[in-house]
N, C-alpha and C positions, 0 to 999 in steps of 0.2 A: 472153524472151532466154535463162534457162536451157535450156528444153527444144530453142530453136531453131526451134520452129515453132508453130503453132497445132493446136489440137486441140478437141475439142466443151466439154469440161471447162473448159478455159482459157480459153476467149472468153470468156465471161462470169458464167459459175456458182460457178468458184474463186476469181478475184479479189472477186468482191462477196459473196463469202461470207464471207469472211475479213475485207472489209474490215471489212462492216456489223456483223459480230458484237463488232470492236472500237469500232466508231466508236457503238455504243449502249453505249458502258459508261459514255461522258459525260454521256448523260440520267438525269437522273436516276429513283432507284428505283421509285417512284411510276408512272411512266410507260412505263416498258420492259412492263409487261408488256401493256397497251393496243395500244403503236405492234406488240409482237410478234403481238399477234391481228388487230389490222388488215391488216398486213403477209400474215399465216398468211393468212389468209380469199382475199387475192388471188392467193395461190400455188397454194390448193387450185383455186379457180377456173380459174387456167390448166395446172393439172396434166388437169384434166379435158376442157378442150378439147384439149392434147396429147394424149390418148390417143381421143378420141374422134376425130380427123385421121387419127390409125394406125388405125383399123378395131377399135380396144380397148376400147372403152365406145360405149355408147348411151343418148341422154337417151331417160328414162322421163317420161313423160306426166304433168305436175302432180308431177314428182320434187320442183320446189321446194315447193311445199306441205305432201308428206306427211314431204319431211325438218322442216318448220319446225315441223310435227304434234307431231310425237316429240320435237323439241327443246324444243318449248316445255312440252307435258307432264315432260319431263326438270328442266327451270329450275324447276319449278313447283312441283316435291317438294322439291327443294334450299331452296325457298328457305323450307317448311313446318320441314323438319329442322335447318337451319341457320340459329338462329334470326337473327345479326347479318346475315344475307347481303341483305335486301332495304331494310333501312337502311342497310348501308355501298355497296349496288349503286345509282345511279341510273336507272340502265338496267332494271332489274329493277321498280325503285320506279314508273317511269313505267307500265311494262305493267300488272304487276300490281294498282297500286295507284295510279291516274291523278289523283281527288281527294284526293291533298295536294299535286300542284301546282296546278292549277285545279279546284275546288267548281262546278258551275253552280247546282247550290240554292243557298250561299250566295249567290254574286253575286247571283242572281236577288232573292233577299231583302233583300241590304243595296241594293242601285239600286231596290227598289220603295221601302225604305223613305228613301231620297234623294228620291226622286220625290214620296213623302208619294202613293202608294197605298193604295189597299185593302186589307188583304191578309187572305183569311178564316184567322179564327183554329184555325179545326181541320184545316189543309192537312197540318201536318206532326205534328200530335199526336199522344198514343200512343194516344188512343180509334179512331183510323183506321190504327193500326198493333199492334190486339190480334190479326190476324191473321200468321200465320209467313209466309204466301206472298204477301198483299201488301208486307208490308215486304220480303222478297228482292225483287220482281219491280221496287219504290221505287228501290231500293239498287241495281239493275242498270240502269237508265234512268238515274238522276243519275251514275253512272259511267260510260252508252255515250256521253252527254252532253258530257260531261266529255273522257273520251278522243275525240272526236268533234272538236270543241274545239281538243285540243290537236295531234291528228297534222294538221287542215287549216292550223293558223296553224304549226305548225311548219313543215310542208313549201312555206309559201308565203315565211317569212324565210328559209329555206335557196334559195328559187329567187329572191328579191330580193338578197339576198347575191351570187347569181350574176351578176346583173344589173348591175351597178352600173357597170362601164364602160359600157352602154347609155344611162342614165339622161340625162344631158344632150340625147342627140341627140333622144329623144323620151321625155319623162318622162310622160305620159300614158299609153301604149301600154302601154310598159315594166311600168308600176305593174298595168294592168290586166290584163295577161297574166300577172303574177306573184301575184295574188291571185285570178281569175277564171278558174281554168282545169278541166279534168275532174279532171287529178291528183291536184289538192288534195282535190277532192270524193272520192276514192277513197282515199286516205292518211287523211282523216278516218272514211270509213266501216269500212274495214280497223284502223284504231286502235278507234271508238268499239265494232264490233261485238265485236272479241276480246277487251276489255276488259271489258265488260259481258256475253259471254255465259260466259265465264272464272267471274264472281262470279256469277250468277244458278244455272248447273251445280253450282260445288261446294257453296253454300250447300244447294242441293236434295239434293245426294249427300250428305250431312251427316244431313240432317233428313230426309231420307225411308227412307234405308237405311242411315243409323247408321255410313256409312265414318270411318276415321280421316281429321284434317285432310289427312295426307301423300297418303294416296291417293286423297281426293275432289281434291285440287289437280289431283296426277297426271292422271287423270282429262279433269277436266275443260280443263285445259292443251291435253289432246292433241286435244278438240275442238273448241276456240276458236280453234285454230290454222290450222281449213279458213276461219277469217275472211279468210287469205292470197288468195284465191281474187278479193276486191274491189281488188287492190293488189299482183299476182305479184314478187318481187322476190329474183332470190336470192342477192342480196349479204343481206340479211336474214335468210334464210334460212342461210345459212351462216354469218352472225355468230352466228346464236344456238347452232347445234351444234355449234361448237367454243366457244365460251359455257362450253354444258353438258359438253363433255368436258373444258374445262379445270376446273370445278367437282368433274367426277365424279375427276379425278386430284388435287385437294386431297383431298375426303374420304378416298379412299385412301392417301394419302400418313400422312395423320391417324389412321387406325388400322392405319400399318405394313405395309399390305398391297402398296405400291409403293414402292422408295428416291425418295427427293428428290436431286435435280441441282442443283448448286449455276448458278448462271448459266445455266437453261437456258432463259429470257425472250431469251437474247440470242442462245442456240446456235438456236433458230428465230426466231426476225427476221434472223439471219445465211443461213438454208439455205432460208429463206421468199423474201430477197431474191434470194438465187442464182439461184433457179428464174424469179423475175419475168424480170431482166437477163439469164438466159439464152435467155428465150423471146424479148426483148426484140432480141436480137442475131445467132440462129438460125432463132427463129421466130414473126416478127410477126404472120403472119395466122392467131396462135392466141390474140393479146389482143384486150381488148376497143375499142372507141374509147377510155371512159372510162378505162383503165389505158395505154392510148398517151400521151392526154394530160396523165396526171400524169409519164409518163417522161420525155413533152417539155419540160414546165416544168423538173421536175428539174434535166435534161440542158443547161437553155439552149438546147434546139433541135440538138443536136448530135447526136443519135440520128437523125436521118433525113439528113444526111450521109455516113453507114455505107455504104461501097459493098459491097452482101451479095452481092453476085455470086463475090466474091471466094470464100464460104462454101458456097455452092453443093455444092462437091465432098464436103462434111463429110457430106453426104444429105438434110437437112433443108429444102430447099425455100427457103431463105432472102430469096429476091428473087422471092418469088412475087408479094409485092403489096406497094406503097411502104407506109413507118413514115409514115403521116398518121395525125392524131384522126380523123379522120373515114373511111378506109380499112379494109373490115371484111375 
């Protein structure tokens, strides 16, 4: 109403910039800077299909892998250097360090001994562990195991979660497509393999050529990381490399080498949002399904009501293809 008219800024990128940046100051502390990385991860995402529509970028071939490469080598030293960071990270705690939420040796052990098995007594003793390289190679199996484990049953309570308006009409189906599918098998192998070959490399880069903890992690981080390859994803991908730069701009911050921003969790989840709602508004057929249909929910469905014809003239192609979830 001030300026009188509409303009590319003012559809959607100034107002929900401004809103979101105040409207997170109510969540609490704890959590702003999550909702801000979550939020960030989707922006960079459609920043790059923006530019990659204008002729400005091109996706490189396994890009999401060889960023998650570097990223994960990146998390990997952090969390060698900084010693609280993979106890107070659970996210970190899962990858790196997958039995101590799920053991399969133990399980395995206390259900044999429920069962009242057999169980030979020199399985896990030290006289079959006086050698260094089969205890690493023990230790990297009960942890591919493990993470094995944990990314298949995770990823099948995240797709039964999804599920759940289905379940009445056919709970059968339902159930078994959410627990019975290649995904899961893929999400488990992609977890089990980067986990265990993560810990079986650096223990070896330790013991064989004598590197410090931080750069056998390093190391081996960045090669656990082609585990991507069973599992391509790169919202993962991108969670973890902004991850690591938010990590890499604490430690900076900590030895003075960068000023610290007072509320600047909220100045990006505010300029993070902007960019979503503007893409959202100017230019739909640069999001993904997935990010249409959380703007629908959002929106109450009021986002694909937008007559973008009207936008048209602004240059951005705005009614090129209808705001559906499902319109790529």
């Amino acid at each position: 109403r001030l300026l009188g008219c509409y303009y590319q800024a003012t559809v959607g990128f100034l107002p929900t910039a401004m809103g979101s940046s105040i409207s997170i100051l109510v969540e609490r502390k704890s959590r702003r800077g999550l909702l801000a990385l979550y939020i960030a991860n989707m922006a960079l995402d459609t920043l790059f299909r923006m530019l990659k529509f204008r002729g400005l970028a091109t996706s490189v071939r396994g890009g999401d892998v060889w960023l998650f490469c570097l990223a994960t080598g990146a998390l990997a030293y952090f969390s060698k250097t900084i010693p609280s960071l993979e106890e107070g990270d659970r996210t970190l705690k899962l990858y790196f360090n997958p039995t101590s939420f799920f053991d399969v040796k133990n399980t395995l052990m206390q259900l044999a001994r429920r069962m009242r098995l057999p169980i030979p007594s020199q399985l896990f003793s030290p006289t079959l562990r006086r050698s260094r390289a089969v205890s690493i190679l023990l230790e990297g199996l009960n942890t591919g195991c493990s993470g094995f484990a944990l990314g298949y049953s995770f990823t099948a309570a995240l797709s039964l979660a999804g599920s759940l308006s289905r379940i009445p009409s056919n709970p059968r189906r339902v159930v078994q497509g959410c627990f019975f599918n290649w995904w899961n098998f893929r999400m488990g192998c992609f977890l089990g393999s980067s986990t265990s070959s993560y810990k079986v490399i650096s223990r070896l880069l330790r013991f064989l050529f004598g590197l410090s903890p931080p750069k056998a992690a390093a190391l081996a981080g960045c090669l656990s990381g082609l585990s991507m390859f069973f599992a391509r994803s790169s919202a993962v991908a991108l969670y973890s490399a902004t991850k690591a730069i938010e990590l890499a701009y604490n430690v900076a911050v900590q030895k003075r080498l960068l000023p610290s921003f007072y509320h600047v969790d909220a100045l990006i989840f505010g300029l993070s949002f902007g960019i979503i709602m503007h893409a959202a508004m100017l230019e739909p057929h640069n999001l993904t399904p997935g990010y249409k249909k959380f703007i629908l929910r959002l929106t109450a469905n009021r986002m694909e009501q937008v007559n973008r014809k009207l936008f048209d003239q602004l240059g951005t192609q705005a009614s090129l293809r209808p705001f559906r979830a499902g319109a790529q």
